[in-house]
N, C-alpha and C positions, 0 to 999 in steps of 0.2 A: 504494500500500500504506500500510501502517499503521508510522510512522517508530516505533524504541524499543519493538514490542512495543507500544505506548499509555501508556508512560511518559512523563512529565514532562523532556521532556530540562533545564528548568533544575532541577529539586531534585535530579539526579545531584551538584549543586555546592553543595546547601543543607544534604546531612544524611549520616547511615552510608552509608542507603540510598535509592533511586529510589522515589518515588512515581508513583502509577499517576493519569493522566490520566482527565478526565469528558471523555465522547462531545458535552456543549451546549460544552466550551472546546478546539475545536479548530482549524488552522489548516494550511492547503495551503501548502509553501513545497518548494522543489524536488522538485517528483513524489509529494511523502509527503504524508500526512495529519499530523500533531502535533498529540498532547493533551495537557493541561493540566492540574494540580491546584487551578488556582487565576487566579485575573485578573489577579495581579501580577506571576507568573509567564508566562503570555501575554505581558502586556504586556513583559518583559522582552524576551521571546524577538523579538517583533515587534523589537523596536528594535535589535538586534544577531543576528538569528539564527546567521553565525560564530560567536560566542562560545558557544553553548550547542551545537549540530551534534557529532556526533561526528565524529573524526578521521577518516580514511583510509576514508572515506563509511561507515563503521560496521562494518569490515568486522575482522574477526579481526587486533590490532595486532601479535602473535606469527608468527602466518603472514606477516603481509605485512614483516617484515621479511627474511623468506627468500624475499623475492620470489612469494609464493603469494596468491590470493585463498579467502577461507575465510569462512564466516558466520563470525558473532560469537554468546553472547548477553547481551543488556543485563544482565542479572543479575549479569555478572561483566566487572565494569568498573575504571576509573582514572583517579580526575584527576590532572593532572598540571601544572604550572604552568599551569593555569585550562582546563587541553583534558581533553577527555574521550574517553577510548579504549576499546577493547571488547575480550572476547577470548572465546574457544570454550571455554578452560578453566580453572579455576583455577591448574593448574600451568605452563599460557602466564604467567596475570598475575604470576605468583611469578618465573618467568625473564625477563618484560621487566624486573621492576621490579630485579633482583639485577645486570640488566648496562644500566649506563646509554646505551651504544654502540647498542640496538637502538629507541629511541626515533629517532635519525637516520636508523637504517640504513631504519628501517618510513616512515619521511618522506620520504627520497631517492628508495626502488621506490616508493613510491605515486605519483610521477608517470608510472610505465612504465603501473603495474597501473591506473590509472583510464581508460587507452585501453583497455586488454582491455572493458572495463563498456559500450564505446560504437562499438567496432569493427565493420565490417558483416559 
């Protein structure tokens, strides 16, 4: 699939808001497609792609701190000491960012919830 929508996962960390990647700057890196706004930006991602990845494989950071898995959408997002996080709603992003307890709690289940993703 298509990682972010076809956003730019480094300019989530460059500006307000995500820019939208071109279809000629794109890159295959776990299972997803990634595109690009730009070559410097590629090239960024190439050299660290952890660093730009969304957290908790992009999946809703609000949910999965209740232990749930939940789409996300990039559109409503959160950096947060340089990670980038996703959430289904604005009113999720507003309740992670008011309790700083659920940034751990969403890290800790995300190593239960990433077996659910791969289980047979």
């Amino acid at each position: 699939g298509l990682a972010l929508d076809g956003f730019d996962p480094v300019s989530f960390h460059l500006g307000p808001a995500p820019r939208p990647g071109r279809a000629d700057l794109d890159h295959v890196w776990g299972g997803a497609a990634w595109r690009f706004a730009s070559e410097a930006n590629r090239a960024a991602f190439l050299r660290d792609p952890w660093a730009y990845a969304p957290r908790l494989g992009g999946h809703d950071a609000q949910a999965a701190a209740r232990g749930v898995l939940a789409d996300a959408d990039p559109a409503i997002f959160l950096v947060r000491e340089g990670r980038l996080y996703l959430f289904r709603t604005v009113e999720g992003r507003a309740r992670f960012m008011a309790e700083p307890a659920l940034f751990a709690s969403a890290e800790t289940r995300w190593r239960d919830l990433r077996r659910e993703l791969v289980a047979p």
